[in-house]
NUTILUM-955775 format. One record per residue (C-alpha): residue in one letter; x, y, z. Coordinates in steps of 0.2 Angstrom, whole numbers, plus 5000, padded with zeros to 4 digits. Example, Ala and Ser with C-alpha at 12.3 -4.5 7.8 and 13.67 -1.06 7.14 Angstrom:
<pts>
a506249785039 s506849955036 
</pts>
This chain:
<pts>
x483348505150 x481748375147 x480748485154 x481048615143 x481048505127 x479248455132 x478948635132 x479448685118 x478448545110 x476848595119 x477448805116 x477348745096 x479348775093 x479748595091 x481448615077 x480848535062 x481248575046 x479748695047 x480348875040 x479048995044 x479449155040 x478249225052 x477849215070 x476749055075 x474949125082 x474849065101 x473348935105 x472448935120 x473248795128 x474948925126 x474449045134 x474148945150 x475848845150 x476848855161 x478648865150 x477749035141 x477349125157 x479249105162 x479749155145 x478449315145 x479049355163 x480749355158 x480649475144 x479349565152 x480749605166 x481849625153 x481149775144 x480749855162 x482349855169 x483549845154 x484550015159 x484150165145 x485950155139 x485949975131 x484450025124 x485150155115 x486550045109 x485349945096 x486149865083 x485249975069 x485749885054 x485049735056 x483149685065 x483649525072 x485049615083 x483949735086 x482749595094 x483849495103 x484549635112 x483149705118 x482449535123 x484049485132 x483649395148 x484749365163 x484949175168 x485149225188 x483349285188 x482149145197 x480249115193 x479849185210 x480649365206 x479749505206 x479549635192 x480549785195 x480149955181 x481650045183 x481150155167 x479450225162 x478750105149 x477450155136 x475950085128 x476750025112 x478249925119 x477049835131 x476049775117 x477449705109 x477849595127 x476049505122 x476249425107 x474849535097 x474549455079 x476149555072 x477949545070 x478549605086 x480049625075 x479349755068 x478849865082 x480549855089 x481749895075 x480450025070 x480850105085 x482350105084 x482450155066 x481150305069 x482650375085 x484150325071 x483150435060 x482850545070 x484950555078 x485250575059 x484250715054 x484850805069 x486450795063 x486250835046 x485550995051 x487051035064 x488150995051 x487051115039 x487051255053 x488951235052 x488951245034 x487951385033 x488551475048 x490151455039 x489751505023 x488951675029 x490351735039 x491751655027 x492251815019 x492351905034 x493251775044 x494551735028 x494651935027 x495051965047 x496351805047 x497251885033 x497252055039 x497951975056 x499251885049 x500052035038 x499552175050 x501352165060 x502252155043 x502952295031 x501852395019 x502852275004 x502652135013 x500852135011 x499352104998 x499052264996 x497852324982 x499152474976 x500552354970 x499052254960 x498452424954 x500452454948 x500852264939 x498952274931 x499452444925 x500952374916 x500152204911 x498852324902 x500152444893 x501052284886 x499752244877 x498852404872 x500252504868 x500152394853 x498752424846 x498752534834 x500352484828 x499852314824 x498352384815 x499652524805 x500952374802 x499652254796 x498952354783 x500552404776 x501152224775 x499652184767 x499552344754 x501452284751 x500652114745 x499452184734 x500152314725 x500152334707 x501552384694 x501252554697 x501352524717 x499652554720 x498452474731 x496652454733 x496152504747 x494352414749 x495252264743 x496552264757 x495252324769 x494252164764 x495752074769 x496252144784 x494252104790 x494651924786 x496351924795 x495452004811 x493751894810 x494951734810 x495951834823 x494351864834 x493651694832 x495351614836 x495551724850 x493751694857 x493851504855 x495551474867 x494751624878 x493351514881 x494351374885 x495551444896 x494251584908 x493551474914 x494751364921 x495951544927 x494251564937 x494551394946 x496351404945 x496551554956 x495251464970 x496551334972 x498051384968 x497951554972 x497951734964 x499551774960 x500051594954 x498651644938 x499351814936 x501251734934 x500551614921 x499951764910 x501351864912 x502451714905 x501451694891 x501251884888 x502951914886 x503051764873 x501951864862 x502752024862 x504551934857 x503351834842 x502552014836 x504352074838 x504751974823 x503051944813 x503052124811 x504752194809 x505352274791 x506352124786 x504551984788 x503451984773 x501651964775 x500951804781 x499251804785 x499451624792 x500651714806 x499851874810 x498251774817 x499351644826 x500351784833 x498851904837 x497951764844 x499251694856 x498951824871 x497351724870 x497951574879 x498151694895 x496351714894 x496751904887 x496152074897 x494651994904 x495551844914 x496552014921 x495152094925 x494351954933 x495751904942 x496152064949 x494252084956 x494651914964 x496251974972 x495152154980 x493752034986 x495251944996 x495952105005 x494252225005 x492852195015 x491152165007 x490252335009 x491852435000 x491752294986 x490952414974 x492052564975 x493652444975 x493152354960 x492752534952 x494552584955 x495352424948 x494152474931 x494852624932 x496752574932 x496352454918 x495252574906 x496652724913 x497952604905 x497052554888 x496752724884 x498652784892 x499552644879 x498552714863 x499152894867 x500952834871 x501452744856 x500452894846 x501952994854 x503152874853 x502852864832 x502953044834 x504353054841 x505152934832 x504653024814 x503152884809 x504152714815 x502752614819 x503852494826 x504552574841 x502952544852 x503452364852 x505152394863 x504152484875 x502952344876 x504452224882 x505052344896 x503252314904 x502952154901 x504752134908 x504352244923 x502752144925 x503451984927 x504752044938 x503252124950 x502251954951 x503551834954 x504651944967 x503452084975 x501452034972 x500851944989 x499351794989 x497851884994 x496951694994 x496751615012 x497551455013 x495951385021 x495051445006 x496151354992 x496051215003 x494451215003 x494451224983 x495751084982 x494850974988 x493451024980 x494250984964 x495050824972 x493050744975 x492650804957 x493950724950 x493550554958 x491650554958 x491850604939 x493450554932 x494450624917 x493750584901 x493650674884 x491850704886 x492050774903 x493750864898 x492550954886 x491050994896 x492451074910 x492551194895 x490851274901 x490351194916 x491051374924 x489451454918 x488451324930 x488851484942 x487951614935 x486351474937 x485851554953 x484851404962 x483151414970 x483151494985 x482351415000 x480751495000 x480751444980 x481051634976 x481951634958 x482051804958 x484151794960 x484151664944 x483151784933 x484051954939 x485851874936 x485051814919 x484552004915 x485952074922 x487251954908 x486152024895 x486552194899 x488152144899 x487952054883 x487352244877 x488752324885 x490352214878 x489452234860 x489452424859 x491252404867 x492652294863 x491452174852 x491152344840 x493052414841 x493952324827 x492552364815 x492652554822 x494552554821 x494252474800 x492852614799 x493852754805 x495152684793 x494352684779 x493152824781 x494352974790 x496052894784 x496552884803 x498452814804 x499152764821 x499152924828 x497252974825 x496752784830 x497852804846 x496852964849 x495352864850 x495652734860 x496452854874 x494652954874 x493852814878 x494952724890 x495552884898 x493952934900 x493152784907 x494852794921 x494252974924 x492452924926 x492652764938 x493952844947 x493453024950 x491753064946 x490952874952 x491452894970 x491053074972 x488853024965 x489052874974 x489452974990 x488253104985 x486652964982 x486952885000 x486953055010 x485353115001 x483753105010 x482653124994 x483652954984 x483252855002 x484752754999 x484852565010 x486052455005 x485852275004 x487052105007 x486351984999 x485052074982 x485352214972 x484952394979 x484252544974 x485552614970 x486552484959 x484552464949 x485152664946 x486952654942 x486352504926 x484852644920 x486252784918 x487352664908 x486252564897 x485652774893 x487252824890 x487852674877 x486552734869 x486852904867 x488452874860 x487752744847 x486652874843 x488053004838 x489052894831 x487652854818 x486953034815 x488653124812 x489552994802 x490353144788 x491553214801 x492653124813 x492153214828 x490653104829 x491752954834 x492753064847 x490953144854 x490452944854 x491852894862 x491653034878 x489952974879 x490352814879 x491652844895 x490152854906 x489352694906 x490952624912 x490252584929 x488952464922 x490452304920 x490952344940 x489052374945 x488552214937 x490152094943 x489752144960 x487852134961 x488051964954 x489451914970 x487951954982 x486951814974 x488451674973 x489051594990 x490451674994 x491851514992 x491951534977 x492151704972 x493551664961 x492651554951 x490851684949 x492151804942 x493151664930 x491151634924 x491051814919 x492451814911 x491951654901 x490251724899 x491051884888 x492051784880 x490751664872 x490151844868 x491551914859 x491551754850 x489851784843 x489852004841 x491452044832 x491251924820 x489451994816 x490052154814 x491552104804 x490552004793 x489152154790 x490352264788 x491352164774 x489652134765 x489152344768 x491052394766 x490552474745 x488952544749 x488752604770 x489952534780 x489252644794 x487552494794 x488452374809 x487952524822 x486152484821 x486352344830 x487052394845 x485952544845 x484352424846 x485152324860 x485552464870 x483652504868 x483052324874 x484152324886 x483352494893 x481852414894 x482652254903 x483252374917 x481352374923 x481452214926 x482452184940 x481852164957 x482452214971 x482252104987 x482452185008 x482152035015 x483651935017 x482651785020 x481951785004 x483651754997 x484351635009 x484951455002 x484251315010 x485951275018 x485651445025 x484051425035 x484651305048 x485551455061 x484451605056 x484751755066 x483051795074 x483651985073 x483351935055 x481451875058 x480051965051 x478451995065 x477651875052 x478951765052 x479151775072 x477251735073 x477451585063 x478851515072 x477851525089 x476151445083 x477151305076 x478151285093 x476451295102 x475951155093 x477351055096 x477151085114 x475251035114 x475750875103 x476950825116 x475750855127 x474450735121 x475850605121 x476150625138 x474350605143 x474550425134 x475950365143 x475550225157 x475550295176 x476950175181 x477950235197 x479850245197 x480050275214 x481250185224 x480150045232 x478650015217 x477449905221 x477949725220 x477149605207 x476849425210 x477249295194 x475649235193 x474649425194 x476049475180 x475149315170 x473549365173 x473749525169 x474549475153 x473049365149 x471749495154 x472649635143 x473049725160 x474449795169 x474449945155 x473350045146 x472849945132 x472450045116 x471049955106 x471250085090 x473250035090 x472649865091 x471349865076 x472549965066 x474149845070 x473049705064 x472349795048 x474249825045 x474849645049 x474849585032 x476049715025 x477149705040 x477449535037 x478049555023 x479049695025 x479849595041 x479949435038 x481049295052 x481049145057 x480349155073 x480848975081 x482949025074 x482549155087 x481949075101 x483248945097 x484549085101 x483849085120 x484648955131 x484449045144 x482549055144 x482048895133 x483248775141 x482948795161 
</pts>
């Protein structure tokens, strides 16, 4: 134990309160002692024959571990032992066995770092492969596991799309049917208001009211619509289709029992109650909430190449049933010699009906994985943001963060701009539609005299005719374009094709067309009807345009792409109607017919916009950067598959050059022995290994900013070595 006290003394490590922070540089009178040839013997046999395992199991957290694992020394091993490589060694961790004028602390935990890193990013990218490989077949595999467990049940046992096409069909007569008797009533109760001694009424004046009740109606309506889409969206991810379309069955038949007594005979005219009656069916997120829904509940049972025509058919049912309720309750006042309140029994039945279908015969189309998957999506959200006011109000929007397609992995922003093109048509195609119809339905009024009746003919011209349109003649071009060899038809996963690009020309044409009538015949009301059935055929553009922008959004969250669309048009309908109200009050005495020139010159721009979509073959081009990690090389362009073999070649002649590096040190199972004192002399001479005077002139450039990167105590080390240092 003297012995090695006297060493230590003569090695330079006496313990005194000395607190270097870096390794002491060895004199010349060191590196002939005695005590530092056992120690650099011993941790030279040390890094030789340490077994590759312990190795591996490096304390990566902390560098001093790291050190003394690597420099752990058996206490068994005499000064006469020879040195036996069991593993191949390198340049590098040879130097660091020769005290250079570094850190050897460095060097080591660098290395390990550098293989932690390296273990990391490794599994970072199987965990992105799974991702990805996940999120490109999770439609299909949520569409085959459903499939699999229904296909031994009975036909009313499963989510079929004919049962949603049914309880959609009632949830849409409820409310359309009346229409145009809440239109009739309202004016009468407020002529009834306003009339004179002689039981007169102005007309202009109660029209000037009745576009106030219906702009505060509209705003009312839009504001709670934007609350509530959204959140539908998100709601049917995780709870599931059906459990949203319960919710807006409830609250549907609570305003059809409220109507039932704002508007019957007895009930005077409150204006204060007509807008909190007619804007309650708002809180169900109104037709397009439907609508979005449903689309949600067909992409759960339909797979993704049949999307298009499926979604067609459920616009079909819906326009179908909003132009089927206007003609029913024009029969039903008919029939009932002018009672305008009739229609209003009727809308109980369904909504009755309704209810009775979601709650006792609709099946979830939602996979449970997948509303999993969104629960505990939410679950994370929740925590990582909390529940504050500001944040309750930002959730308000934050659905819209899905129609800002990301950047895809090549940098391409080409599905952010066509999604943003393709929400202006939209924009263009809800203001010539339902953002126009209550000023129409005032115009019509006030211009042509249309009751009940004449405006229940309207409304069934145009949604009858879009049904007719999306659910006869749709299909049969669709089918038509694909089998012609002139139109070259391909259809594309993952961008907009050729023929979708065609489908929003025709529409954004044929909106305009009917603008155009409406505005050049305006003495006679065939105009409106002509404008109407031209109308019906740009009905495929809202299907066309929900399904393209699918094919951009990953495929999770499909729910909650359509919940954005929704909340995108009603943002819109919050804006439009009331412009059109409020030009039309202004214009009402002079030419109330002004309000059409606006969407006329949309539907122009909105033309020219159509030319600006692209359309994108390569799938690649599209792909998120979670996507790239399991590319299927079927997928690979030549130019692509080039690239990928001249960057493999050069890995392979990089790890080449490493290998010409390493030391010629035989494994074998007898290597050449080693005397103690040859091992010394090889360490003093810089021998024994190939000895890399670059590294060396570059570690010592570097030793400044290593140290203080790595900063120890060198003699608490060697302190921590009884073993060596106390022999």
């Amino acid at each position: 134990m003297s012995q090695s006290t006297s060493q230590n003394g003569q090695f330079g490590f006496q313990p005194s309160n000395q607190q270097d922070d870096t390794a002491p540089t060895p004199t010349p009178e060191v590196l002939t002692n005695e005590g530092f040839a056992y120690v650099a013997e011993h941790t030279l046999q040390t890094i030789l024959s340490q077994p590759a395992r312990e190795q591996q199991a490096v304390n990566l957290d902390d560098g001093s571990n790291a050190f003394e694992q690597r420099f752990l020394v058996d206490d068994t091993v005499g000064p006469t032992d020879t040195l036996l490589p069991s593993t191949p060694v390198n340049n590098e961790e040879m130097q660091d066995t020769s005290f250079q004028r570094k850190p050897a602390v460095e060097e080591f935990t660098s290395t390990a770092i550098d293989s932690s890193d390296e273990d990391e990013q490794e599994d970072q990218r199987e965990v992105e492969g799974e991702e990805a490989e996940d999120e490109d077949e999770i439609s299909t595999k949520w569409y085959r596991d459903t499939v699999d467990m229904y296909q031994n049940k009975k036909w009313y046992q499963r989510p079929t799309a004919v049962a949603l096409f049914v309880a959609l069909t009632l949830k849409a007569l409820s409310f359309t049917i009346m229409i145009t008797p809440t239109a009739a009533l309202t004016m009468e109760k407020i002529c009834d208001s306003m009339r004179n001694d002689e039981g007169h009424c102005n007309m202009t004046t109660v029209q000037k009211e009745q576009s106030v009740v219906q702009s505060a109606v509209s705003l009312l309506t839009s504001c709670l619509g934007l609350v509530t889409a959204g959140k539908y969206g998100e709601l049917s991810d995780r709870r599931g289709r059906v459990f949203v379309l319960q919710i807006n069955g409830v609250i549907t038949l609570v305003h059809v029992l409220l109507a039932l007594y704002v508007f019957a005979p007895g009930t005077g005219y409150n204006r204060y109650g007509l807008i909190f009656v007619n804007s309650i069916e708002s809180i169900s997120g109104g037709i397009m909430v439907l609508i979005s829904t449903g689309n949600a509940y067909i992409s759960d049972i339909v797979p993704v190449n049949q999307r298009m025509v499926s979604i067609s058919v459920l616009m079909s049912i819906v326009y179908g049933s909003l132009g089927l309720g206007p003609l029913l309750s024009s029969f039903t006042v008919k029939l009932f010699n002018g009672n305008n309140f009739v229609p209003f029994y009727l809308a109980v039945v369904c909504c009755l009906l309704f209810n009775a279908m979601v709650f006792y015969f609709i099946i979830e189309s939602r996979h449970h994985d997948a509303r999993r998957y969104s629960q505990s999506e939410q679950f994370m959200k929740e925590q990582i943001h909390g529940s504050s006011v500001y944040r309750k109000l930002f959730e308000v929007v934050e659905p819209l963060k899905h129609l800002w397609m990301p950047k895809t992995y090549s940098g391409s922003l080409i599905p952010r701009i066509n999604v943003i093109l393709l929400m202006i048509l939209d924009v263009i195609f809800v203001m010539a539609t339902q953002g126009a119809a209550p000023t129409l339905v005032l115009y019509g009024m006030l211009r042509f005299h249309w009751g009940a009746v004449e405006l229940g003919y309207y409304l069934s011209i145009s949604g009858l005719g879009r049904a007719v349109v999306l659910l006869l003649l749709v299909p049969q071009v669709v089918s038509m374009l694909k089998k012609s060899s002139i139109f070259h038809y391909k259809p594309l996963k993952t961008s907009m094709d050729r023929l979708d690009l065609v489908v929003l020309q025709w529409s954004v044409f044929c909106i305009f067309c009917s603008i155009a009538v409406a505005v050049l015949i305006q003495s006679r009301p065939s105009g409106l009807y002509l404008s109407a059935a031209i109308q019906t055929l740009s009905a495929v553009i809202s299907p066309t345009i929900q399904s393209v922008v699918v094919k951009y959004a990953s495929k999770k969250i499909t729910g909650q792409v359509f919940g954005a669309i929704a909340l995108f048009r009603h943002i819109v309908m919050l804006i439009v109607p009331l412009i059109f109200l409020r030009i039309y009050s202004e214009t009402v005495d002079k030419n109330p017919a002004i309000f059409l020139y606006v969407p006329l010159v949309g539907s122009i721009i909105g033309f020219v916009l159509t030319f600006f979509l692209k359309i994108v073959e390569d799938p690649l081009i599209l792909r998120r950067p979670s996507e790239i990690t399991f590319l299927n090389e079927r997928e690979l362009t030549p130019q692509q598959k080039q690239q990928q073999e001249q960057q493999e070649q050069q890995e392979q002649q990089e790890q080449h050059f490493m290998e010409r590096r390493k030391p010629s040190i035989s494994s074998g199972s007898n290597p050449p022995k080693i005397k103690r004192s040859e091992s010394i002399h090889s360490l003093e001479m810089g021998q024994g290994f190939v000895y890399d005077t670059a590294d060396a002139h570059e570690n010592a450039s570097t030793k400044n900013t290593s140290d203080q990167k790595n900063k120890r105590n060198y003699s608490s080390i060697m302190e921590r070595r009884p073993s060596v240092l106390n022999q």
